[in-house]
C-alpha positions as a printed NumPy array, in Angstrom:
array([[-11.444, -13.053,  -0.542],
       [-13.846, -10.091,  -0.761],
       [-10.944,  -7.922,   1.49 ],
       [ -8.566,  -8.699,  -0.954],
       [-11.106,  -7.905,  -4.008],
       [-11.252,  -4.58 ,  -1.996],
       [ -7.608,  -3.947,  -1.016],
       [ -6.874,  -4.645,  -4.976],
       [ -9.786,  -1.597,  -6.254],
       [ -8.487,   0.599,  -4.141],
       [ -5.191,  -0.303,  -4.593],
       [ -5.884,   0.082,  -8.399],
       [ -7.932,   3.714,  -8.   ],
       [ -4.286,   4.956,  -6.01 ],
       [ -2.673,   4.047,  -8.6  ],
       [ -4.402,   5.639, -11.288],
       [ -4.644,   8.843,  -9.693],
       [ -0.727,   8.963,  -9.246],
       [ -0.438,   8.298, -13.05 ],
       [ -3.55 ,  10.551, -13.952],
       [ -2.073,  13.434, -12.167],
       [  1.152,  12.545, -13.831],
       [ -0.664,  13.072, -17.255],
       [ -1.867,  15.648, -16.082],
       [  1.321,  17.747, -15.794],
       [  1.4  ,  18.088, -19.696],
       [ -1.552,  19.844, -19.795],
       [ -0.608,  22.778, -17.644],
       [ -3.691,  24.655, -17.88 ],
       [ -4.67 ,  27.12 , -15.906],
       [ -8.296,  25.163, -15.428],
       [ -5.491,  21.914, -14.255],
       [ -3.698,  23.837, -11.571],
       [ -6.5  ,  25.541, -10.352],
       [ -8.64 ,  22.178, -10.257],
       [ -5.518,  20.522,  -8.067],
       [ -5.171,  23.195,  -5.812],
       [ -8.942,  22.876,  -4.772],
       [ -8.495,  19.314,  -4.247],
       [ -5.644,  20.046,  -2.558],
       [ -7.791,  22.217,  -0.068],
       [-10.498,  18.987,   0.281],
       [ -8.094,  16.939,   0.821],
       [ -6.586,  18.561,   3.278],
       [-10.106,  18.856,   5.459],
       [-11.117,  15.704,   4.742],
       [ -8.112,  13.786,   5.707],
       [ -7.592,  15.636,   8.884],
       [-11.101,  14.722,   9.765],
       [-10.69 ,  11.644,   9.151],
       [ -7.526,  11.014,  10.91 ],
       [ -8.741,  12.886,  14.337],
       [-12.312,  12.01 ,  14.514],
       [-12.317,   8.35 ,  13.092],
       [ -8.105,   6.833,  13.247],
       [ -7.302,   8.455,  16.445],
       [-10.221,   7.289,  18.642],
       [-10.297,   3.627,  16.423],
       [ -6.567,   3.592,  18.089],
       [ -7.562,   4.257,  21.32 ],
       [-10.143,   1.045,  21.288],
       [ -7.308,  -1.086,  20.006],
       [ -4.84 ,   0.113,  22.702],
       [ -7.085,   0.691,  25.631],
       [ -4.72 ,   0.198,  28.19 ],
       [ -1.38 ,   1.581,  26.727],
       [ -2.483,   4.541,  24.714],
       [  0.584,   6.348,  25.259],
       [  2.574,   3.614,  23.197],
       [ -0.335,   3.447,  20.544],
       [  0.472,   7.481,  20.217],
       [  4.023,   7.214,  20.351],
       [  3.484,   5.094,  17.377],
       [  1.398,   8.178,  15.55 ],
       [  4.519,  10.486,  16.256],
       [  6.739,   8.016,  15.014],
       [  4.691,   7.795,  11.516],
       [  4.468,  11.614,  11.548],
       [  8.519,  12.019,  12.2  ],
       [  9.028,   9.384,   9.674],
       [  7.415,  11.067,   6.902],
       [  8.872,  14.542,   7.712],
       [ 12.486,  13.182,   8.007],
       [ 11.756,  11.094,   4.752],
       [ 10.46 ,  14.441,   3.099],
       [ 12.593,  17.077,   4.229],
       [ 15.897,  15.308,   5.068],
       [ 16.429,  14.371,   1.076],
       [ 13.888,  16.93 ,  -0.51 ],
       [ 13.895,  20.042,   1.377],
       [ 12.174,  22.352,  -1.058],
       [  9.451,  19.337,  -1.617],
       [  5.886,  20.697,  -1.761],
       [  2.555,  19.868,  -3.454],
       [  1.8  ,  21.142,  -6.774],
       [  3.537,  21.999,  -9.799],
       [  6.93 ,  22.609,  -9.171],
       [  8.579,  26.205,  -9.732],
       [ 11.745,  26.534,  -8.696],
       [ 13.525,  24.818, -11.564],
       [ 16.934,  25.768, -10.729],
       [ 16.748,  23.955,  -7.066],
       [ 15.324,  21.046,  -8.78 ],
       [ 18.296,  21.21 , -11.395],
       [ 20.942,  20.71 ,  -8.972],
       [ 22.825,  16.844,  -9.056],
       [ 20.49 ,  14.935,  -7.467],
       [ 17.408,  16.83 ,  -5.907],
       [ 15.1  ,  15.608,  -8.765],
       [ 16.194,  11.861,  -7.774],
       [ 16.291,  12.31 ,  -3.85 ],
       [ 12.712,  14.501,  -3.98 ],
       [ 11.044,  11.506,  -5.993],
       [ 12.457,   8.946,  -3.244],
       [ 10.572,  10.517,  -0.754],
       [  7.359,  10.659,  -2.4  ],
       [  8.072,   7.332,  -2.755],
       [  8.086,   6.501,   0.349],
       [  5.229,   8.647,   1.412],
       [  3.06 ,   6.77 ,  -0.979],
       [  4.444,   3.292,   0.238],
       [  2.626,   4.684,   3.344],
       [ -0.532,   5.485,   1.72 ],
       [ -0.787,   1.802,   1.02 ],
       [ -0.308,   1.019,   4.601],
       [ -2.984,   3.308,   5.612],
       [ -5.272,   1.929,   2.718],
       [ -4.556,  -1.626,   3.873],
       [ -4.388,  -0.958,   7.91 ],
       [ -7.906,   0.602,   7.576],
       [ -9.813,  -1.957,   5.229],
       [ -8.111,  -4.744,   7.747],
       [ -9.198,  -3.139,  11.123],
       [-12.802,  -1.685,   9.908],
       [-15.099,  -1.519,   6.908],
       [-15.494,   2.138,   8.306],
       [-12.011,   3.319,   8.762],
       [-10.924,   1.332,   5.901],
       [-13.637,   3.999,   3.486],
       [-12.363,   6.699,   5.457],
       [ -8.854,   6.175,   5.72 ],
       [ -9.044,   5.312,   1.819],
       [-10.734,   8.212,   0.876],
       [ -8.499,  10.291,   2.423],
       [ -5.438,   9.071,   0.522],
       [ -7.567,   9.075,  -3.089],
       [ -8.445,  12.57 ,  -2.78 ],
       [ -4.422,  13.338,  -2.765],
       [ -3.387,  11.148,  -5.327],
       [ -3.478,  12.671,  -8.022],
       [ -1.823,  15.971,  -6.769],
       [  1.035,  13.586,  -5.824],
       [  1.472,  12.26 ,  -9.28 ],
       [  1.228,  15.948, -10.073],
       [  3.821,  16.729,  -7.918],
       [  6.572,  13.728,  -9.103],
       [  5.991,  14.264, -12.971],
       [  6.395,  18.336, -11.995],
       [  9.773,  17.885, -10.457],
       [ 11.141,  15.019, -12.97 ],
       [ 10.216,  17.984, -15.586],
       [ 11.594,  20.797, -13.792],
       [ 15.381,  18.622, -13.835],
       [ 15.225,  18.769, -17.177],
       [ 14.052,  15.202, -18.004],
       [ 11.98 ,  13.819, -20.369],
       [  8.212,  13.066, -19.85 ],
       [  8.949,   9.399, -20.473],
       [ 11.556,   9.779, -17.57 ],
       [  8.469,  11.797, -15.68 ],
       [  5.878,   8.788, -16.383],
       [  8.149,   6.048, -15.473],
       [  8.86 ,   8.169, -11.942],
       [  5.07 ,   8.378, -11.614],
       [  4.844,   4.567, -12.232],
       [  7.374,   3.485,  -9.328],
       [  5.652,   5.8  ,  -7.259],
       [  2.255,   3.967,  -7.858],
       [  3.804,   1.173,  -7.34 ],
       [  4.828,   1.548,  -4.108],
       [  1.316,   2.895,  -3.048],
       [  0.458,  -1.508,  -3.724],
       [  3.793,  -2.598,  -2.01 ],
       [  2.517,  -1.077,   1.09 ],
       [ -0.492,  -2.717,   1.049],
       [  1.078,  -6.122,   0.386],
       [  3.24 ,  -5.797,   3.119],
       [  0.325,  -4.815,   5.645],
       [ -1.157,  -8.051,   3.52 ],
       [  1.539, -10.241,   4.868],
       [  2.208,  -8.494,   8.142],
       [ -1.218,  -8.778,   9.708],
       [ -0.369,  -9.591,  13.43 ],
       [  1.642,  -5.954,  13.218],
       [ -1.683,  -4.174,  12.074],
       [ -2.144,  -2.891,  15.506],
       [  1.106,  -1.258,  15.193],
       [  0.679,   0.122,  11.791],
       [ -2.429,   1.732,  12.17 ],
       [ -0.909,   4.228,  14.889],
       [  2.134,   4.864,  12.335],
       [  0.085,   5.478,   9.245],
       [ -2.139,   6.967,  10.916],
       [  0.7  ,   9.964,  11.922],
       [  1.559,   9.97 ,   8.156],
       [ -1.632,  10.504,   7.387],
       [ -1.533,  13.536,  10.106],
       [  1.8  ,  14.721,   8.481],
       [  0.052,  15.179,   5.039],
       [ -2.499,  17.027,   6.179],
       [ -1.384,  19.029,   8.186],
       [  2.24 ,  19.511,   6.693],
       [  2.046,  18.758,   3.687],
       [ -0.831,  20.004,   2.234],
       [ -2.171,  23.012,   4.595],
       [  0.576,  25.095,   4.085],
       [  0.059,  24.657,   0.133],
       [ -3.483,  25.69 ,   0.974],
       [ -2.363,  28.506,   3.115],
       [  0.209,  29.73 ,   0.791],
       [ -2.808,  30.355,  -1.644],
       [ -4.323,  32.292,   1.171],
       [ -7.849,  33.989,   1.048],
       [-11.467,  32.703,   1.916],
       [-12.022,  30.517,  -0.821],
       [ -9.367,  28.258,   0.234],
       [-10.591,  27.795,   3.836],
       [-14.049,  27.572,   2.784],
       [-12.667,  24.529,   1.047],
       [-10.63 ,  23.06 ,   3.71 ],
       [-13.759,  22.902,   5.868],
       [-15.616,  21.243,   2.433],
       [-13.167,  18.506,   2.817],
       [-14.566,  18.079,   6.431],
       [-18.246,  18.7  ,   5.653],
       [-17.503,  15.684,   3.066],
       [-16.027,  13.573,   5.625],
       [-19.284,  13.92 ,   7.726],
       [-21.16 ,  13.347,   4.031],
       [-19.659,  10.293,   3.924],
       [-19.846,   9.485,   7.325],
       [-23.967,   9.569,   7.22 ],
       [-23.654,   7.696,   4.097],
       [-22.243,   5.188,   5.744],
       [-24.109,   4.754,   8.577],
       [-27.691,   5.249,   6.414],
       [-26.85 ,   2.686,   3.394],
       [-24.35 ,  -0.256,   5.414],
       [-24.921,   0.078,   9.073],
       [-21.641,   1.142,  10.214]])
């Protein structure tokens, strides 16, 4: 009962930061974007972290005599999420979206929110697959897909906006992406005796946002402020990490 009291919070918190940053797209403040982008940056450190120094090696115990399968899984999860991405939203990025006349053409609004869609049905498999193999990996592997939540509802209400929709139209798009952040974590839920096969593959989404998805937003800002931030995200991760092992043991 208490893992489901936890997959449900944390469930919950993803789906309030889609919706907050989804909100947060009417503001458009200078302070709002500037405030994303550095959690951008974190998130970016932190998740990489987390995915190389606590998934990968968590993988390795599970699959100690056919790691190459285990990481052929990983790739697969990585290659799913950039076909997803780039196959039906090829100008998709993080942030507030700015080029309103590719976003205008027939479709690309529609296609571009189906594959954050199924990005964030993937968050909720990483969410779940961690809580269910580890306390540990479950805080880190959550974490990591928090901190970028609410730049992804950023990014959905942005592009719904930029078609020319309503906000309504932009609220309801962050909603069903939310939504699939919990669907992912039922399914994990239901499909336990595949979690040692869905760790690997959200494991290489979680790889595919960092390191795809949200460094090259980071680098595309440039300058030292943003890679002093970057390696925040990782000092966090190790923040967390003594936390951990200080206040619960593990």
């Amino acid at each position: 009962m208490r893992v489901w009291i936890q997959l449900l919070i944390l469930g919950l918190l993803a789906a309030g930061g889609n919706l907050l940053g989804g909100l947060l797209i009417s503001a458009r403040g200078s302070a709002t974007r500037t405030g994303l982008k550095r959690l951008v940056a974190i998130g970016a450190g932190f998740m990489l972290a987390a995915v190389v120094l606590e998934a990968i090696p968590e993988i390795v115990e599970i699959w100690p005599n056919r790691t190459g399968i285990a990481m052929v899984w990983l790739l697969s999860g990585y290659l799913l999420i950039q076909l997803a991405e780039h196959a039906l939203a090829p100008h998709l990025h993080f942030g507030e979206e700015v080029h309103p006349e590719e976003v205008g053409r027939r479709g690309v609004a529609t296609t571009a929110v189906l594959a954050l869609t199924i990005h964030a049905f993937f968050d909720g498999v990483t969410i779940a697959s961690g809580i269910l193999t580890s306390l540990r990996l479950g805080v880190f592997l959550s974490l990591a897909v928090l901190i970028h939540k609410l730049p992804e509802g950023f990014t959905v209400a942005s592009i719904v906006l930029s078609s020319g929709q309503s906000e309504r139209t932009a609220l309801r798009a962050t909603i069903l992406v939310a939504v699939a952040t919990f669907a992912g974590i039922v399914l994990v839920v239901i499909a336990q005796p595949l979690l040692t096969y869905t760790l690997p593959l959200s494991a290489g989404v979680t790889l595919y946002v960092a390191a795809s998805d949200l460094i090259p937003e980071v680098n595309h800002e440039g300058g030292v402020r943003a890679s002093l931030l970057v390696l925040a995200g990782v000092a966090l991760f190790y923040i967390v990490k003594l936390v951990l092992q200080t206040a619960l043991g593990v």
